[in-house]
N, C-alpha and C positions, 0 to 999 in steps of 0.2 A: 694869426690866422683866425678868421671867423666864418664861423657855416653859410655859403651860400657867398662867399668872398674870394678871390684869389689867393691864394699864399704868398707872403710878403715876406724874404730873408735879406737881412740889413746886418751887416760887418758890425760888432758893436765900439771895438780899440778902445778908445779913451772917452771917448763920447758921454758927458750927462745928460743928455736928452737928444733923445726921440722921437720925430713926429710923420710919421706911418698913416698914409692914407688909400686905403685899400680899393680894390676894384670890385663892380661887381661879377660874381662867374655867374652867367645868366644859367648856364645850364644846372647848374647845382641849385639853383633857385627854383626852379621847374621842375627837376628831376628828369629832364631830358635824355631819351635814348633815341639811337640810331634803329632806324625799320625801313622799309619797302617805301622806296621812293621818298623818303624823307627821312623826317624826325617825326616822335613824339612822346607828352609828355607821362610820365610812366600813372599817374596819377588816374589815365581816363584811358590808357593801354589796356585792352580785354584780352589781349591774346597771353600765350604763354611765350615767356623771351627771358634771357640769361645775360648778364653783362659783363663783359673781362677785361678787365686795363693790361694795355699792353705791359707795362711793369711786371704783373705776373707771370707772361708768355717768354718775355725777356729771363729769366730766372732758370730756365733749362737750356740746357745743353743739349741742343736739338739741330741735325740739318734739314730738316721741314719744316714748317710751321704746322701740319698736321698734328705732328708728333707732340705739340707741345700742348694740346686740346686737352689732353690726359688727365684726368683729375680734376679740372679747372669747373665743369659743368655738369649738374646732376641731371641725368636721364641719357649724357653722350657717351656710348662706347666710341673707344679708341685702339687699334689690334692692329700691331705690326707686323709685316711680314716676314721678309727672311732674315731681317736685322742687317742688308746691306747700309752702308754707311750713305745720310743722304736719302733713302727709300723715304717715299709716303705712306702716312697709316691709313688702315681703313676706318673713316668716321661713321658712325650711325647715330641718328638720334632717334631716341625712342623706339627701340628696335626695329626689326625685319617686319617693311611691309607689305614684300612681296615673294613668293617662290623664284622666279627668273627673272626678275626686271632687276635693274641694281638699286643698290639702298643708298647709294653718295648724295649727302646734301649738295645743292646747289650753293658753290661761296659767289658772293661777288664784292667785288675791291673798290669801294669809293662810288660809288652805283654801279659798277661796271659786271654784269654776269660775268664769271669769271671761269675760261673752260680748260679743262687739264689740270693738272698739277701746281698745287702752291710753291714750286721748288724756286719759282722767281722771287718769291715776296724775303726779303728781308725782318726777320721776326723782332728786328731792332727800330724799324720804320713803323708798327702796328703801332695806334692811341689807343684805338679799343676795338673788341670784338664780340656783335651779341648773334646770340643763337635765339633763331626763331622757333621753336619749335613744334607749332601744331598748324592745322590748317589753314586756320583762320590768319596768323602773322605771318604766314609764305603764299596767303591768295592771289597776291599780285601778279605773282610769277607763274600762276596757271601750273599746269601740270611737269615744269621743272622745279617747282619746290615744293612737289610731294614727298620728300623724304627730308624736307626742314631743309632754312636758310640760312646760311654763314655769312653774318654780314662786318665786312674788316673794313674799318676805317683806316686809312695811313694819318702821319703825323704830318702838321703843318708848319707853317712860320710863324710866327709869334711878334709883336710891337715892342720896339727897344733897339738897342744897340746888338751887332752881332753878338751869336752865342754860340763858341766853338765846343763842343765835346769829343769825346775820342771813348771807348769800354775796349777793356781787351781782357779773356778768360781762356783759360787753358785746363784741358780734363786731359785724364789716363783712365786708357780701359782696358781689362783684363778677363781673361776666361776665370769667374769664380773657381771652379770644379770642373779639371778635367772626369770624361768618361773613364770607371774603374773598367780597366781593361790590363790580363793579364802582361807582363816585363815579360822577358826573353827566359831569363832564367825561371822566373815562373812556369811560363810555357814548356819549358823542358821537360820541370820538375814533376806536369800536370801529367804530361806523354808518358813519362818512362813509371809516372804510379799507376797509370789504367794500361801498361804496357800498349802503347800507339805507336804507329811509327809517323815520323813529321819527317818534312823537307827540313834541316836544321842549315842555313848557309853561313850558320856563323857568327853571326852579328847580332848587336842588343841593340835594336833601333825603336824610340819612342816614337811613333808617327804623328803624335798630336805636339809634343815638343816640338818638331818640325815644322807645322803647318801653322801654329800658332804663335800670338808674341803680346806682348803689350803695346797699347796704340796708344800713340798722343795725339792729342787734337787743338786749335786755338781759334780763335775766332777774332776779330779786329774790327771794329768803326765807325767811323770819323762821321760829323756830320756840323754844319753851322748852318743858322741861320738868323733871322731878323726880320727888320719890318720896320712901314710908319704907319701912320694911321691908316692909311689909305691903300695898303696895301704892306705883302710880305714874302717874304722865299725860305727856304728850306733846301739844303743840298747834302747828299750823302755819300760815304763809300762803304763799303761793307765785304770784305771777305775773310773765309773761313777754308780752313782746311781739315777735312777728320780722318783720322787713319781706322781703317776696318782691325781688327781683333785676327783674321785670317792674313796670311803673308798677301803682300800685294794686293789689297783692295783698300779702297780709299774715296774721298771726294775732294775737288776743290771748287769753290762757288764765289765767282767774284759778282756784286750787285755794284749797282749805283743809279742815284732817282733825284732827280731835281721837281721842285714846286714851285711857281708862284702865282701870286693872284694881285690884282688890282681892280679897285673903286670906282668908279666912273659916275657921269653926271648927278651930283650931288648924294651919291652913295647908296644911287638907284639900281644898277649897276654894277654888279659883281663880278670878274673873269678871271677866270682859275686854269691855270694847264699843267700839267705832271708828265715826266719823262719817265721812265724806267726801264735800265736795262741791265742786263744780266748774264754769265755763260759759266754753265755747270760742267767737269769734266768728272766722271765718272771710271772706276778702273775695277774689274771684277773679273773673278777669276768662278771656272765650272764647280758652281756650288744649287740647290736643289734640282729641277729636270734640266739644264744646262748640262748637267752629267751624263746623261744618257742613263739608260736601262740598267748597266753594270754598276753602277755609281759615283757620286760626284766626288770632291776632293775629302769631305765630312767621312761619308760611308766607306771608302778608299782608305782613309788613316785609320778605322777601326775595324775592320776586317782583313787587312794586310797582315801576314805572319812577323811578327818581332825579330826574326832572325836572319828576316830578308836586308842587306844593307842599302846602302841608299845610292851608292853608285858603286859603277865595275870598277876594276884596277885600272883602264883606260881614262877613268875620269865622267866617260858618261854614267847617263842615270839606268839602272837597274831595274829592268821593266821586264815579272815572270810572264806576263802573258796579256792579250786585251782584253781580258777579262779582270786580270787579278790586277791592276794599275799603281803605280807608285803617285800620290797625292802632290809630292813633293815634284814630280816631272807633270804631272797637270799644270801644279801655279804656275812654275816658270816658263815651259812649252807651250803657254796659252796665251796671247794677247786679247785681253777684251777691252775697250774704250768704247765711250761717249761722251759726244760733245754734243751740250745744248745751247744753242742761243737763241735769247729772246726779248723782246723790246717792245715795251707798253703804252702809251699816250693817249692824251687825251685831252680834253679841250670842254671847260664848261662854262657857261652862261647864265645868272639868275637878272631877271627883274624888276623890281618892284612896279608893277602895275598902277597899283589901285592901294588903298588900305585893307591889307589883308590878303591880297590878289597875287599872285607870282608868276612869271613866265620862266621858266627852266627848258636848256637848250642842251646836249650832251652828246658828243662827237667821242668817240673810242675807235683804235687800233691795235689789232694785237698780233702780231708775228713772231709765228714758233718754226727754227731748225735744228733737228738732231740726227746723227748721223752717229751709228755705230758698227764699228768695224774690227773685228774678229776673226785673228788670224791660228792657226793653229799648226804645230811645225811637223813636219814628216818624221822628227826622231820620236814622235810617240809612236809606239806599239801597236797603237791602237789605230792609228791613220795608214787605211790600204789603200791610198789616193794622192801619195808623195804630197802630204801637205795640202790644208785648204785657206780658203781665206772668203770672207763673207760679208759685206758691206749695205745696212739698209738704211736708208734715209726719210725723213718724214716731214715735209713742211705743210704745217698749220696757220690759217691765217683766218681773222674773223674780223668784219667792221660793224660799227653800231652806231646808231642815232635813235635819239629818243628828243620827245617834243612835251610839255606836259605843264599844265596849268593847277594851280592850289589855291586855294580859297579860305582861309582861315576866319570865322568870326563866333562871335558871342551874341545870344540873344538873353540878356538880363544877367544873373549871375549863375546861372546853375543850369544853364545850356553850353553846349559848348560843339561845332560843326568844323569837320575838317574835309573838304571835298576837291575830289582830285580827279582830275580829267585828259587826257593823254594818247600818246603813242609811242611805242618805242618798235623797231627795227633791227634783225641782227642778222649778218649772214656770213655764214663760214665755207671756207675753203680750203679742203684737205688732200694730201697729194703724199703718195707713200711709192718708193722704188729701191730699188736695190737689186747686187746682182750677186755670183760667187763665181770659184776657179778653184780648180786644185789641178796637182801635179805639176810640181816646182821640182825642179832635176838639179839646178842649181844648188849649194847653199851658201849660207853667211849674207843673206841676203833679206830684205824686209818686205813683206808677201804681197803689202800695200800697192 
């Protein structure tokens, strides 16, 4: 290896000599970063900007890519929320700019504004990822990257013979420390010393033992690619499963992204197109306002009485009142699912004009459906409506074209002009419906 060279790794076996001749990496020469509508070189860069190799993002065990922001950049808060399996974090960079407007940077993927949630991106597909973070290096983008720009390169093809890889990791997660909350016998002990009188029904039930378990999680994928001179691909699979820490919640996220590009008249001409698609299922059980007023399954396993057991002699579950809820008849009495699907492309064009000159063409597609359906069974307690059931749907869809000319040159040695001139286009199309039902007289039956 040498600075400002590719890395060269060669089998050594039996071998007395070596003769190793290296490539140049143009960008390690320059010191080249990714910004707004291009590259440039960090050397004559004014703005303020961060730069993360995917390698590092790839090192957590994460079902977001948000999540894996954490640490990697000084000045970006990163702050999860309910710790659903799968959930995105809220990013901020440089704090709160506003009292009521939102503070989400703008990401976009490969040029592409990128709108919703990063749960499509596979954080195994990321080369690199720079944060813009002041005015000046989010101008481009006008008043959607006033709260700083997240710009994610994916990985490409590469010159050579194919190169198959495959990564596969596996985590277990556990509740450190449950809530000290008194046992049954404790509870007794506490009643009969302040002379109280309690509902005692008999039983010594730990309601967080219950609700709680250790989660395993794996993650898996595959990816090959190659290339010749004159062009290259890159293909991926990627899925991951993580189990939630609470009984019954979880995620599964299958990806997959194709890339190629090719050369054209005399390597004037450059054309690149990328596929990517994706479908997240999501399973979640009533945990923060999802619970209603009385509380969800959290606040339900620590204010339940220890002595209450967890089902009747019949076998069903043992529910004192709609108010007082068993945690344990939420998980299971609860269906909540989602399914998302989504599918990315896109299509691009550079080229070379002139010396210096560049014509850049940029076509995008994005299509988002997810549909969640939640059904809830008439043996809770708490259900005066023989069972409901609640299905909303949302499909997203946005196209893009952007049109845009660059001019690069030098005047002597210690001028240096970068000018760029353009249009881009974006329009989105958003559609959200859903309906509900309850009073199901039937049962053993699925509410769907």
């Amino acid at each position: 290896s040498y600075l400002g060279y590719k890395t060269e790794k060669i089998p050594v076996g039996n071998k007395t000599r070596i003769d190793v001749t290296l490539r140049e990496d143009t960008a390690e020469i320059e010191g080249v970063m990714v910004v707004a509508y291009g590259t440039a070189k960090k050397e004559s860069f004014t703005g303020s900007a961060a730069v993360v190799k995917g390698g590092e993002l790839q090192k957590r065990v994460v079902g977001n890519v948000t999540k894996s922001f954490e640490g990697t950049v000084a000045g970006v808060q990163v702050a999860s929320g309910g710790g659903q399996p799968g959930e995105a974090a809220s990013v901020i960079i440089r704090g709160i700019g506003s009292v009521n407007a939102s503070a989400t940077p703008l990401y976009v993927v490969d040029g592409i504004p990128f709108d919703g949630s990063l749960s499509a991106i596979n954080p195994a597909d990321i080369e690199t990822m720079t944060v813009l973070k002041d005015a000046s290096a989010g101008a481009l983008y006008g008043a959607r990257g006033a709260n700083g720009v997240i710009m994610i390169t994916t990985k490409k093809g590469t010159e050579g013979k194919a190169k198959v890889s495959y990564s596969v990791y596996g985590s277990i997660s556990s509740l450190p420390k449950q809530y000290p909350m008194l046992s049954a016998s404790q509870y007794r002990a506490f009643a009969k010393e302040k002379g109280v009188e309690i509902e005692d029904m008999g039983a010594n039930t730990n309601w967080q033992d219950e609700i709680f378990r250790t989660a395993f999680s794996h993650n898996h994928n595959l990816s090959i690619s190659g290339g010749m001179k004159n062009g290259n691909y890159r293909a991926s699979l990627g899925f991951q499963n993580q189990e939630g820490i609470v009984e019954r919640t979880g995620m599964k996220k299958y990806t997959g992204r194709f890339y190629i590009s090719q050369k054209m008249l005399n390597d004037r001409l450059n054309l690149e197109a990328s596929i990517t698609a994706t479908r997240n299922n999501d399973q979640r059980v009533p945990l923060g306002e999802s619970g209603g007023f009385e509380g969800d399954v959290l606040l339900s396993a620590l204010k339940v009485n220890p002595t209450y057991p967890i089902y009747n002699e019949d076998g069903s579950y043992f529910q004192k009142s709609k108010d007082v809820r068993n945690p344990l008849a939420m998980i299971n009495l609860t269906n909540d699912k989602t399914e998302t699907d989504r599918l990315l492309a896109n299509v691009t064009g550079t080229l070379d004009i002139w010396k210096g000159l560049k014509y850049k063409m940029n076509i995008a597609f994005d299509e988002m459906k997810a549909s969640r359906k939640v059904t809830q069974d008439a043996k809770l307690i708490y259900m005066t409506d023989k069972g409901t059931v609640d299905i909303n749907n949302v499909e997203a869809k946005s196209f893009l074209i952007e049109n845009y000319l660059t001019y690069n040159f030098n005047l002597g040695t210690d001028h240096r002009f970068n000018l760029l001139a353009g249009h881009s286009y974006q329009k989105f199309r958003n559609y959200r419906y859903g309906f509900s039902e309850n009073g199901f007289d039937i049962d053993g039956i699925n509410y769907i």
